[in-house]
Backbone bond lengths (Angstrom), bond angles and torsions (degrees), N, CA, C in turn:
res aa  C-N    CA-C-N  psi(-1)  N-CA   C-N-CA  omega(-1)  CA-C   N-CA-C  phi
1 X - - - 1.457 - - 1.532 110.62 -
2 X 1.506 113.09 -31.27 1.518 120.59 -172.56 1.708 90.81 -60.78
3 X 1.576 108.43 -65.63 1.252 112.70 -165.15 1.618 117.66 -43.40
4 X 0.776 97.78 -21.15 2.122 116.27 -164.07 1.048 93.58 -82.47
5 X 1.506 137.69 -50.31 1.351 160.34 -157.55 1.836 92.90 -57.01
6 X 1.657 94.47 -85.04 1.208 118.06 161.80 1.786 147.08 -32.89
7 X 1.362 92.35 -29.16 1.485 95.96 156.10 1.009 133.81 -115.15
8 X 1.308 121.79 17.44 1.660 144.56 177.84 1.540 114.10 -111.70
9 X 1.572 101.85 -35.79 1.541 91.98 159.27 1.752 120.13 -91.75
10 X 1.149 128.88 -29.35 1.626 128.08 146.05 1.701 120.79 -29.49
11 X 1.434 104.61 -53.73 1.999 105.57 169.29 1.110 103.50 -66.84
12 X 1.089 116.00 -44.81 1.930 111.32 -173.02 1.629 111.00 -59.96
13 X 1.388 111.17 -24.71 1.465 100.40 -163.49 1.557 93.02 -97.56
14 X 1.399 114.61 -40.52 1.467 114.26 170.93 1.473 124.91 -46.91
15 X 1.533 102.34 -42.02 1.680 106.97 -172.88 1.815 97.17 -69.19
16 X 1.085 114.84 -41.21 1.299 121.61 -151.04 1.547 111.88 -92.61
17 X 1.221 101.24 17.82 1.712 103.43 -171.48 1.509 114.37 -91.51
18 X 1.104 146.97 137.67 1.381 141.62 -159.99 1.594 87.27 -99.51
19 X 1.098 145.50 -67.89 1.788 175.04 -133.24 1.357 86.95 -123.84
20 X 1.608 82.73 132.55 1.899 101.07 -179.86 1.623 91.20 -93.19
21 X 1.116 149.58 139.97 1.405 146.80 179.72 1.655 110.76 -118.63
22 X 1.203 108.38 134.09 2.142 97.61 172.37 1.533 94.57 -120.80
23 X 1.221 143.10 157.77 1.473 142.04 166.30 1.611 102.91 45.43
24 X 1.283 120.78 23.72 1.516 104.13 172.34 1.657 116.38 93.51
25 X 1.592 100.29 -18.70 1.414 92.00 -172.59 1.467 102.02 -90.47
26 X 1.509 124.12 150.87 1.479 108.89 -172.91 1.604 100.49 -110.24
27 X 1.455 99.91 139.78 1.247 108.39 -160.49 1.776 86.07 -136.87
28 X 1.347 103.61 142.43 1.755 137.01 162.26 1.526 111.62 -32.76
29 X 1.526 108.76 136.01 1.227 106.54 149.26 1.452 138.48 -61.31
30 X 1.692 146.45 115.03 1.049 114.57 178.18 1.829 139.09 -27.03
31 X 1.377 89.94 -20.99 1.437 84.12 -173.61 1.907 120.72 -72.50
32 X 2.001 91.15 -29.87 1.290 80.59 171.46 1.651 123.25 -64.67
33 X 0.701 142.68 -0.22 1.254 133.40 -168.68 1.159 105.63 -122.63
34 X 1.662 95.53 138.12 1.730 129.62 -157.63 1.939 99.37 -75.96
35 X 1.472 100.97 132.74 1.505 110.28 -175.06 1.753 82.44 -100.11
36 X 1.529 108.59 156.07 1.039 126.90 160.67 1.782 120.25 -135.38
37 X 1.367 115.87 134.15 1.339 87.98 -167.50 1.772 93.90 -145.57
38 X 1.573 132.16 157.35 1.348 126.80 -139.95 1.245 82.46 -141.36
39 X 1.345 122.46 121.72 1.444 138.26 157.71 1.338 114.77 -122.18
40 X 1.392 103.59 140.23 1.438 107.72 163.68 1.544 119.56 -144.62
41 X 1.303 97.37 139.26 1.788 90.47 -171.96 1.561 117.25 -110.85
42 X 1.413 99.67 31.57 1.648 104.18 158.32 1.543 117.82 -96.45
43 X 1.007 105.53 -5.59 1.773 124.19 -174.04 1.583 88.83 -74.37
44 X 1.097 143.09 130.54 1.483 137.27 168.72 2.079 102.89 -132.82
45 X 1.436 99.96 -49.27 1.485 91.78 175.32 1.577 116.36 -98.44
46 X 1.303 103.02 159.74 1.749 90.24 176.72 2.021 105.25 -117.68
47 X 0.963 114.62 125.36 1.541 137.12 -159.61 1.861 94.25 -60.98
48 X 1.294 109.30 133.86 1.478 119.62 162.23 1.117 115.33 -52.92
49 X 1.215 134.83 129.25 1.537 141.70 178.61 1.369 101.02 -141.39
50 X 1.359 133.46 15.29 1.462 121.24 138.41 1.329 117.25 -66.14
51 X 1.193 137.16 -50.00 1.307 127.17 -146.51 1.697 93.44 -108.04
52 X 1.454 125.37 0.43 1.372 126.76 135.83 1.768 120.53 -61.86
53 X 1.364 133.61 -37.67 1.240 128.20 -177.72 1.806 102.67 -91.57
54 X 0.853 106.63 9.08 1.771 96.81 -161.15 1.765 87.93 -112.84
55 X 1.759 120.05 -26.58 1.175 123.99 165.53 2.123 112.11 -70.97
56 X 1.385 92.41 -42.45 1.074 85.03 -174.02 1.480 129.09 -80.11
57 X 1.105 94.94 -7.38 2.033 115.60 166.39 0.814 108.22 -64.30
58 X 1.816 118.49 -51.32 1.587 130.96 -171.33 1.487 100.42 -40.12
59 X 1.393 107.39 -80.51 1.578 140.60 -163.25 1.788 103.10 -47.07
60 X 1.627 126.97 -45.94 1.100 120.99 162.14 1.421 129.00 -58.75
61 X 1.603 116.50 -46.47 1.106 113.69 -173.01 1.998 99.23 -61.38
62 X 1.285 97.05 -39.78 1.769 82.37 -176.82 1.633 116.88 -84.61
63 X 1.521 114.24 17.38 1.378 108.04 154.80 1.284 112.78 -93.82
64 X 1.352 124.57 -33.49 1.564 117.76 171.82 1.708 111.01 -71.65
65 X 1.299 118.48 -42.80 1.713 109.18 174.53 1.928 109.61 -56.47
66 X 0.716 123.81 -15.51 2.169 144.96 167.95 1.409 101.91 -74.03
67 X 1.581 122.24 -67.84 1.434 126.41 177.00 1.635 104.12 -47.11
68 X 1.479 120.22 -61.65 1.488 136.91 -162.28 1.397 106.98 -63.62
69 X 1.357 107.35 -102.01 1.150 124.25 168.22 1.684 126.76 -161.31
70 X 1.270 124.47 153.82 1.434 104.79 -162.95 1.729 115.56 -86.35
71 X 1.664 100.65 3.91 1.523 99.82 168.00 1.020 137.73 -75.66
72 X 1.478 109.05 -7.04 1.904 131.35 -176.43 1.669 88.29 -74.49
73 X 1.223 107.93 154.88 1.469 119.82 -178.43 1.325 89.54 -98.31
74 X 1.323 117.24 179.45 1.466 135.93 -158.35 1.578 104.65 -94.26
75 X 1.458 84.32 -27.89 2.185 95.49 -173.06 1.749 96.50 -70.80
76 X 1.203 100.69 -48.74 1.580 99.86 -165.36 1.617 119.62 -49.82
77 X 1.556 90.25 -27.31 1.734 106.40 -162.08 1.448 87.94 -79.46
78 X 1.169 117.45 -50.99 1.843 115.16 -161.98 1.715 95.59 -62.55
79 X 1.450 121.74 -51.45 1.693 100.97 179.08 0.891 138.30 -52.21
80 X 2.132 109.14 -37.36 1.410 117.26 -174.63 1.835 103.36 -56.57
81 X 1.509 105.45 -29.17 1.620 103.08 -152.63 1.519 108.17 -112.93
82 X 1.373 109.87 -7.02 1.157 107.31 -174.65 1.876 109.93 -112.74
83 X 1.806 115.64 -48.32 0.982 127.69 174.57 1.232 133.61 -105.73
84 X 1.276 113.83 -5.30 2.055 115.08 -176.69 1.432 98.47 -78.60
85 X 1.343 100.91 124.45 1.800 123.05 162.77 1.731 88.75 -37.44
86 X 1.460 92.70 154.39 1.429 101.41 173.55 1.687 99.39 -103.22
87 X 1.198 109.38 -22.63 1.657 112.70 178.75 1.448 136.07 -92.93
């Protein structure tokens, strides 16, 4: 009977809620809120940005091997900063 109790007044409060609420704070339906969205149709190609990040890795890893020291090899610098788990 508890259980019955309990999930009939939970739908009721769910069905009946105007405001979606999390922790009490009452917060908006997505719907109220205005989407905005930016197109443009002169844009036709989209620009390489690999061989922009693969320059710009370069150029960091050899500002931190400058900061460090120049005996660290280049590999070491790219793992410490690019691939070692932080955990």
């Amino acid at each position: 009977m508890k259980s019955l109790k309990f999930w009939l007044i939970s739908l009721l409060t769910i069905v009946s809620a105007v405001k979606a609420s999390a922790c009490w704070f009452p917060t908006y339906r997505p719907t109220a809120a205005p989407l905005f969205r930016v197109h443009n149709d002169s844009i036709v190609t989209i620009p390489n940005y690999a061989d922009d990040v693969v320059t710009e890795r370069k150029t960091n890893c050899n500002e931190w091997k400058a900061l460090t020291h120049d005996s660290i090899p280049y590999g070491d610098i790219h793992y410490a900063v690019y691939k070692m788990p932080f955990i």
